[in-house]
N, C-alpha and C positions, 0 to 999 in steps of 0.2 A: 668490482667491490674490493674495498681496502679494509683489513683489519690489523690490529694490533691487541696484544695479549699478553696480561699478567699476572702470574699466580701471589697472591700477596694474601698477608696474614687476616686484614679485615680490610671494608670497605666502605665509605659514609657518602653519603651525596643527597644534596637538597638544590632543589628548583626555588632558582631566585627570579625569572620574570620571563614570560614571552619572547621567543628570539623572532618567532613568527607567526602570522595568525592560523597558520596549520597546523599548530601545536596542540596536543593529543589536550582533551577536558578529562581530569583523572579527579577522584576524592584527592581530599589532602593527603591523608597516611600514604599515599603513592608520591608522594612530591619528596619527604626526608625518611631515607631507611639507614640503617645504620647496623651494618653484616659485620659483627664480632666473632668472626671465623674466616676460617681460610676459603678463599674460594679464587675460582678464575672471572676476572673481567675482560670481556672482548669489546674493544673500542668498535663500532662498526660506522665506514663512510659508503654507502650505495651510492653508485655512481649512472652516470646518464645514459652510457650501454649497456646498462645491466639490465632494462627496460625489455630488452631482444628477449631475455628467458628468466627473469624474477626468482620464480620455484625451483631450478636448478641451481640459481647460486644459494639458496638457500638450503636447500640438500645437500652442495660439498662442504657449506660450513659447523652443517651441525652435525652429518659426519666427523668432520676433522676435530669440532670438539669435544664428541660425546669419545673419541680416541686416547685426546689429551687429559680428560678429567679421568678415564680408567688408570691412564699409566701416574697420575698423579694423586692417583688416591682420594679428588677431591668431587662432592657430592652437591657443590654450589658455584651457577653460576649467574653472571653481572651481564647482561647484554647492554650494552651502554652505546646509544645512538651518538657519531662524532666526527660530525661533518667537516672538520679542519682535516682529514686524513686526504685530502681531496682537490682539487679545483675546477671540476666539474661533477658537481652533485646532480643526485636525479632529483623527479619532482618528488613530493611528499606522500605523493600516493602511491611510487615502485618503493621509497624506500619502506614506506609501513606495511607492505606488502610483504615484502622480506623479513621484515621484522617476526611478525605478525607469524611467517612460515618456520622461520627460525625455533619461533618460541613453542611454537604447536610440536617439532619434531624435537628439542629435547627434554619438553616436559612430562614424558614418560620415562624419563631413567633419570633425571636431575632436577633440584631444583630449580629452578628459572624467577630473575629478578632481573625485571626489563626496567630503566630508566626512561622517564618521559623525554619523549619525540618532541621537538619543534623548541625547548627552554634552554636558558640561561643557567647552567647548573657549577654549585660550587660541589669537588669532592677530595678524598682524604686517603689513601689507603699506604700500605706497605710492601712493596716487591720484597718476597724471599728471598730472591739472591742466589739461586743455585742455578746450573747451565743450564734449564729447561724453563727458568720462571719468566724470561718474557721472549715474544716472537711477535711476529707480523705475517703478513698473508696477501695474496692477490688472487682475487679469484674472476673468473670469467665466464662467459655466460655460455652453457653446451650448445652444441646445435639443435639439437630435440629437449623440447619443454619437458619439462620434468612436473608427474601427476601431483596434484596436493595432495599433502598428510593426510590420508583417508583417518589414519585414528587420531583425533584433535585431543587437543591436552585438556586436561581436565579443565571443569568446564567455571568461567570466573566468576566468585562468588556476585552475585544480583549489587547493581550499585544504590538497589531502591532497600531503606531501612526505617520505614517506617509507611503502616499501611493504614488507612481509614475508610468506613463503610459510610456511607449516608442514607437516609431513607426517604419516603416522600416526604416526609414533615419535616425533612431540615434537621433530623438530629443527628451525629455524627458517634463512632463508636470505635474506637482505635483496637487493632487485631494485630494477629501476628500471623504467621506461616503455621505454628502448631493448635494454634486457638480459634482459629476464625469461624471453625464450623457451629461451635458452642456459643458464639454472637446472638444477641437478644432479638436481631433485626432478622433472622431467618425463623422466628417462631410466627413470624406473619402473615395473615390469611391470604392476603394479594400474591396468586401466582408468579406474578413477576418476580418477589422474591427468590421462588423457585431459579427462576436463570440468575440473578445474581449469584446465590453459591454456585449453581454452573460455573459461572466467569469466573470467580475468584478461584475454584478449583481449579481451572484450566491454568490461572496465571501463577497461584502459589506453588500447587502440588507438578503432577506430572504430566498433566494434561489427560486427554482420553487418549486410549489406546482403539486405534482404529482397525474391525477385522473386516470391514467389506469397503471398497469404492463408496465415498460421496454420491448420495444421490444422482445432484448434480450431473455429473457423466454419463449415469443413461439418458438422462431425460435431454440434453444436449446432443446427443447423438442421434438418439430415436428419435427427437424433431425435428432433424437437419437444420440445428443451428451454428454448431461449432463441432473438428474433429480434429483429429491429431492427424502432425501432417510429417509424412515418411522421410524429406528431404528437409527438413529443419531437425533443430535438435529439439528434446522434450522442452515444453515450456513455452515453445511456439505455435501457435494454433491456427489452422487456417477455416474461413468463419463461409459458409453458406448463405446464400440468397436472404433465407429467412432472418437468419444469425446478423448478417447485415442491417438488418430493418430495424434490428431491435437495436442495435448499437447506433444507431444515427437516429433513432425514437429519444435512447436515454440520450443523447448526445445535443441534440434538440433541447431538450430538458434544462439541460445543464447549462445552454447556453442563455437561452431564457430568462430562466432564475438570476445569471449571472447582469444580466444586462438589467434586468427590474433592479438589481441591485444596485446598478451603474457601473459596470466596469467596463472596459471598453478591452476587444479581444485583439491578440497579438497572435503571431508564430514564430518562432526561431528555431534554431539551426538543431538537429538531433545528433551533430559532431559536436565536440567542446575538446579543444586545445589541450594538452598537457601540460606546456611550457606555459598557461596563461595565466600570470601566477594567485591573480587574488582568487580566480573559478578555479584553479588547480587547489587552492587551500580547502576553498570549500568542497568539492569533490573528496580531498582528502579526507573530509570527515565519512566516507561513505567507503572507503576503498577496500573494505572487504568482496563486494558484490559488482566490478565495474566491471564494463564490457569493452578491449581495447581493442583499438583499428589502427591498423599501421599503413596508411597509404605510399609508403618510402618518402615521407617528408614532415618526419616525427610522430611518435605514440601521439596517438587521441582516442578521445572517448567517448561510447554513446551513454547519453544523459542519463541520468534514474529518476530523476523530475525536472519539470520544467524549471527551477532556480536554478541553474546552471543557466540557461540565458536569460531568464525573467529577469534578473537580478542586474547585470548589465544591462539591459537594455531598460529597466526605470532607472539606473542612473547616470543615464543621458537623455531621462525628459526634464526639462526644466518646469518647473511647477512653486504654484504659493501655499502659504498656509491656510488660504480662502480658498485652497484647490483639493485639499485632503478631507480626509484622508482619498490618496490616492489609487482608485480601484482597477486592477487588468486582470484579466482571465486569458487562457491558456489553455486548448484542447492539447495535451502534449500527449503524443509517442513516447514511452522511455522500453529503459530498457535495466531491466538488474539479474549479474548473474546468479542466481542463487542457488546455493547447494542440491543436488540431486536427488538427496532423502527427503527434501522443504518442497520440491516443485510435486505439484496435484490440485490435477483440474484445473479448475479455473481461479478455485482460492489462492493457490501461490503461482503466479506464472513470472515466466522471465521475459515477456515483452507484452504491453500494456498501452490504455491509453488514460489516461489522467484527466481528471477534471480541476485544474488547477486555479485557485482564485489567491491573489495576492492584495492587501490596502496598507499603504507606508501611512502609516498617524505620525500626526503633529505634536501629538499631548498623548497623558495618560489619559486622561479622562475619556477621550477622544477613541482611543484603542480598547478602553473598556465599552464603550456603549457598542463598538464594530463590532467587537468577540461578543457579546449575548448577542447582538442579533441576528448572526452568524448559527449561533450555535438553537437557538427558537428555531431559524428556518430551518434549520437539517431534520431537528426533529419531527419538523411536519414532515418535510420530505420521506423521511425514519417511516411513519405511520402512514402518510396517505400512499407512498409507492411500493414499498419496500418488504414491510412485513411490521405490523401494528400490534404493538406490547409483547411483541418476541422480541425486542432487544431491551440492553441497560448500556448503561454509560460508564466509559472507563477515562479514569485521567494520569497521566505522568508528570510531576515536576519537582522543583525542590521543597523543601519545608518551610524556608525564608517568606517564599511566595506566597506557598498556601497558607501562612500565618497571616499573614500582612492581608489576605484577601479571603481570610476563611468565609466569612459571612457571606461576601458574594460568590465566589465558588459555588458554595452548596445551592445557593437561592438558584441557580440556572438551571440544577435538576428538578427542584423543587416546581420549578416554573412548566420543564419539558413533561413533568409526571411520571420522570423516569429517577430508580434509585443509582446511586454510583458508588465504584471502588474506587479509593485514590492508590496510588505509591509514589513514595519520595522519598528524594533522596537528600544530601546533604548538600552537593555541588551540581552545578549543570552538569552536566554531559556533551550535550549537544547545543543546536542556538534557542533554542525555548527553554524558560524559566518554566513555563504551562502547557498540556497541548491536552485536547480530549478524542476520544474516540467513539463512536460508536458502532457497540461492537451487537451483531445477531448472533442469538444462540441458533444451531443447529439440528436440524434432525439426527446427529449424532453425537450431540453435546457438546462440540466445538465449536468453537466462537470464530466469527468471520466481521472482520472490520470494513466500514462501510465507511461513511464520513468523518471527517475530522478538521478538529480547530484547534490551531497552534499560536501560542504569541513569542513573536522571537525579537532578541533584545541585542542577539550579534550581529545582521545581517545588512543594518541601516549602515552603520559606520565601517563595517568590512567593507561595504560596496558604494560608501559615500553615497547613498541614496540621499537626498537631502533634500528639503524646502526653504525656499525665500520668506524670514518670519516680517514681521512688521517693523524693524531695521535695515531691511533688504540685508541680511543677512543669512548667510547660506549654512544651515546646520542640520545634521545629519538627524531623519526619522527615529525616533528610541525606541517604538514598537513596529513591526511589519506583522501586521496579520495574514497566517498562511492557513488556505483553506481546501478542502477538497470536496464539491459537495457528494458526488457518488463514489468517491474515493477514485477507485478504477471501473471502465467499465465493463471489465472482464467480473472482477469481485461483486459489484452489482448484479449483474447476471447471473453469476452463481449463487447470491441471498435469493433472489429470487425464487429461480429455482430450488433451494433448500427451504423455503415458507412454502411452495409447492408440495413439496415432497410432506410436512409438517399436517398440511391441509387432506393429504391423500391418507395420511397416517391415524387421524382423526373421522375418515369417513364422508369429508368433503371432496367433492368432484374436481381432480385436480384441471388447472386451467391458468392462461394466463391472464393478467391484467388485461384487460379489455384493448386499452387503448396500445398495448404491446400486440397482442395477439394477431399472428402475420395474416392469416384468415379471421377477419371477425364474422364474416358471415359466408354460409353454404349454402347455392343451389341445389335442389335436387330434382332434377325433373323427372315424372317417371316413366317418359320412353321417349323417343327423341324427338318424336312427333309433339312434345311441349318445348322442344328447346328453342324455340324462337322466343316463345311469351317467356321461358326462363330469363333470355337474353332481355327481353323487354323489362323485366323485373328488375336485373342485373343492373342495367344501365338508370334507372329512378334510386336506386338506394348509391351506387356508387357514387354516384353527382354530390351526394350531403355528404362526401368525405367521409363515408364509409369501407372498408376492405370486405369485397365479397366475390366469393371464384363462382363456378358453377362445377360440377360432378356430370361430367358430361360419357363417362368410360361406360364401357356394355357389362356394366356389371347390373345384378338386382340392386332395388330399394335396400334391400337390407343391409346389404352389404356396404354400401354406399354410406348408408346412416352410419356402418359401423366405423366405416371408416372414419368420417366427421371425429365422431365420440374419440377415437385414439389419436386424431390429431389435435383436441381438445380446443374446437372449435365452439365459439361460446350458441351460436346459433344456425340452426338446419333449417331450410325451407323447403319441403316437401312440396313441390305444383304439379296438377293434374285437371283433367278437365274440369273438377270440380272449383278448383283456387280459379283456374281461367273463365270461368262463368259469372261466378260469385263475387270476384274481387276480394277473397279472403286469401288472407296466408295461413297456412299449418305452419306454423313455429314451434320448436322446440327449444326450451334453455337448456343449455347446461347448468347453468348455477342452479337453478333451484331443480331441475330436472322436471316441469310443466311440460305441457303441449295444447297450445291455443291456439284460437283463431285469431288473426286482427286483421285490420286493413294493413295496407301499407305506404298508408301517411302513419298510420299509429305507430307503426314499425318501426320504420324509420325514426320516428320523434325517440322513441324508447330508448334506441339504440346512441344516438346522438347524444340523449342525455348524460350516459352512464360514460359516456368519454370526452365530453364539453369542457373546453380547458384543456385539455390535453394534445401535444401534437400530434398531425397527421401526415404519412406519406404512404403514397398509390401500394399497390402490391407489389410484390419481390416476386413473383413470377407470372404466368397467363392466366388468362381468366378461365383459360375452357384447361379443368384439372387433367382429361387430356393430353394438354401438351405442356405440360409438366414434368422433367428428366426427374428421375429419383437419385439422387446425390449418395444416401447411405441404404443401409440393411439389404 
């Protein structure tokens, strides 16, 4: 890394235009500041070996300036990105990294005024003129990586400045951070309101303060579906027999959905280049959290979502306007590193699998009718899988947008029967002008994000995604709709799980989804001398694509029962001489907590129904519980 340095009287600079499309999306008051005081400007050029150790070169430099501004008596400085110091720069994602570390360690004893990354800037200032007012620097990278700024600088004000509630009826009611809770739209009988202030509380104020583990965590444990695993680092999970079921159930799901919807599925590469420059731009917009791999033949990196190769690989399909909007899905692995205080459970993990849906549109119009109906099926999704009228809807984007499309914005909550929070801002940020969420409130009043729908207006023409229009001409898609139907299906899992805990909390018999549940149905025979007719029972219900084990262990009935109930198996069969004579089954529900007789064609039809539509796959372990290993406790 190359710097150069000057203590000068003031200092002016404004961003005149994109030098790259990696170039940092700031509000405007970030683009012209005008420092009518004395301060230090350190030119910085991050260079392509400085990739080896990032956070060390940024620890000698803010050492060495937080040195020069004591002996110089000065209380401001200019970090000023300046890539001509250089002839081999790094990518966009080491240098903002550096940046990024620079500005965290000395915005505790200085001010800091970072100049925009990646632009065209004109600036103005005055060198003092005494032996110390300018230097330059060379720094290099240590051999041991140096830890990140545990105490981060203080924290940047919110780039969203204006906030709006909606309700079911479409009215709309503009709030701020001090006022929201006094909003007309929370005097309203419908509980659901209730979780809207939740949400808006979580997003404006401070969030809840958390004193016990997420549900979640036992309930994943105790049912041997997911555990923390000692040879990885936190945040990676390693997933059990059962745990697996349910993830290739939702996985199922989602692929499903995606293909009624028509998109045709892809996989690409979980490495992504550094030097690759237009996916190196966009990564760049994520480079606080990446995860680097150095196989000795350049930094790369593992993806944080599938657009890292999504995105190349639609633009090199060739396709027409009679072919869009163009639809692909994507079960993507990513990976994001995320802060150590952020990773728990399952809601914040650092390795994931994504339900990725991407459609390049032709037109607006075209991109609008994609996004509602996008956003209708999540909702059902929302409610039939998930957790029904436990969630509301949350949106980010700018104000331009939600002007220009207020009317239909709100009509899609209006439509889902869910109310929503907006925030916006003044300028993009990122590649969405729009994006929505939906977010589950919690058994601990924290909000956990499931699906979501984005419209993004950079990513056609950064990746020259394009269609052949009715000139046979080749012009770049103006909207990509990006979509996730379960988000992740680690975060999935965990709503789950947390509408369970919700249900237990309330007095209802916690259980899972039928069509989830690794055992939907249990033998019990009651001495072994039935386990043949058990077996014979076993094998008629299994055949209709049902999961059912048998309890074959030398334990009593009761115990057996009990166990069923703690593994919250939705149905017990109790057979004894009496079921074997009769042809009846003693069934027990869980749901409603009954105990009847039926046949067992009735049985079966019952059981069938209540998961009809639904995917199915055989059991995650043997039939005879038996020969069953216990994985935890």
């Amino acid at each position: 890394m190359r710097t150069l340095g000057i203590h000068t009287k003031y200092f002016r600079f404004q961003s005149k235009e994109k030098a790259t499309q990696a170039a940092e999306s700031l509000l405007s008051e970030r683009h012209k500041v005008n420092i009518e005081r004395e301060c230090l400007v350190i030119f910085i050029s991050v260079e392509r070996e400085d990739s080896a150790s990032p956070l060390s070169l940024a620890a000698q430099l803010a050492t060495d300036t937080l040195k020069r501004a004591k002996q110089l008596k000065v209380k401001t400085v200019i970090l000023y990105p300046y890539v001509h110091l250089t002839e081999n720069p790094s990518t966009p994602r080491i240098a903002l990294k550096v940046l990024d570390e620079i500005e965290s360690r000395l915005a505790e004893s200085l001010e800091v005024i970072r100049a925009p990354f990646g632009w065209y800037k004109a600036f103005e200032m005055a060198c003092r003129g005494h032996p110390l007012s300018e230097w330059s620097g060379r720094y290099s990278p240590d051999e041991k990586e140096r830890a990140p700024h545990k105490e981060k600088s203080k924290r940047k004000p919110s780039a969203f400045t204006r906030f709006i509630l909606a309700d079911l009826e479409g009215n709309t009611f503009d709030v701020t951070p001090a006022d929201f809770a006094e909003c007309p739209i929370f005097s309203y009988i419908p509980p659901i309101y209730n979780l809207l202030k939740q949400f808006v509380s979580n997003e404006l104020r401070q969030g809840v303060s958390l004193e016990e583990p997420p549900k979640h965590i036992a309930y994943m444990r105790r049912h041997q579906l997911v555990d923390y695993c000692d040879v990885s680092e936190k945040g990676h999970y390693k997933w059990y027999p059962k745990g697996v079921l349910i993830q290739k159930l939702i996985l199922d799901y989602a692929s499903r959905l995606a293909q009624e919807w028509g998109a045709f599925e892809m996989k690409n590469p979980l490495i992504i280049r550094g030097d690759h420059n237009v996916v190196g731009e966009l990564m760049g917009e994520f480079h606080e959290r990446d995860y680097e791999v150095d196989g000795g033949r350049g930094i790369c990196y593992l993806r944080y979502a599938s657009d890292p190769g999504a995105f190349p690989f639609m633009q090199n399909v060739r396709f027409t306007h009679k072919q869009t909007p163009l639809r692909v899905y994507e079960e993507a692995t990513c990976f994001r590193n995320e802060q150590e205080g952020e990773v728990s459970g399952l809601k914040r993990v650092r390795n994931f699998i994504m339900t990725d849906m991407h459609a390049a549109c032709s037109s607006l119009p075209q991109a609008h009718k994609e996004f509602e109906a996008l956003c209708l099926k999540f909702a059902d999704l929302m409610n039939d899988i998930i957790a029904k009228e436990r969630w509301v809807l949350g949106w980010e984007g700018t104000i331009d947008f939600f002007e220009e499309n207020r009317e239909w914005l709100v009509s899609i909550g209006k439509k889902m029967g869910v109310p929503a929070f907006f925030k916006l801002m003044p300028e993009m940020s990122h590649y969405y002008v729009i994006k929505n969420e939906y977010q589950f409130i919690a058994e601990d009043k924290s909000n956990i994000q499931v699906s979501t729908v984005q419209w993004d207006v950079k990513d056609g023409e950064r990746f020259n995604i394009a269609y052949i229009d009715e000139q046979d001409q080749k012009r770049p898609c103006p909207v990509i709709i990006h979509a996730s139907s379960f988000g992740s299906i680690e975060r999935t899992l965990c709503a789950i799980l947390e509408n369970i805990a919700l249900d237990e909390k309330r007095g209802v018999p916690p259980m899972f989804p039928g069509w989830l549940a690794p055992t939907q149905v249990r033998i019990i025979p009651v001495s072994d001398t039935y386990l043949p007719f058990a077996m014979d029972i076993c094998d008629r219900i299994s055949r209709q694509s049902i999961r059912v084990d048998i309890d074959d262990r030398d334990d009593t009935v009761g115990k057996k029962i009990r166990n069923g109930e703690k593994e919250w198996i939705p149905y017990l069969l109790v057979v004894g001489e009496k079921e074997k004579t009769s042809g009846q089954l003693n069934v027990r529900s869980r749901e409603d907590r009954s105990q009847k007789e039926m046949a067992v064609d009735d049985f079966i039809e019952m059981v069938s129904k209540k998961t009809r539509g639904m995917p199915f796959r055989g059991l995650p372990l043997p039939r005879l519980v038996s020969k069953a290993p216990l994985f935890y406790g």
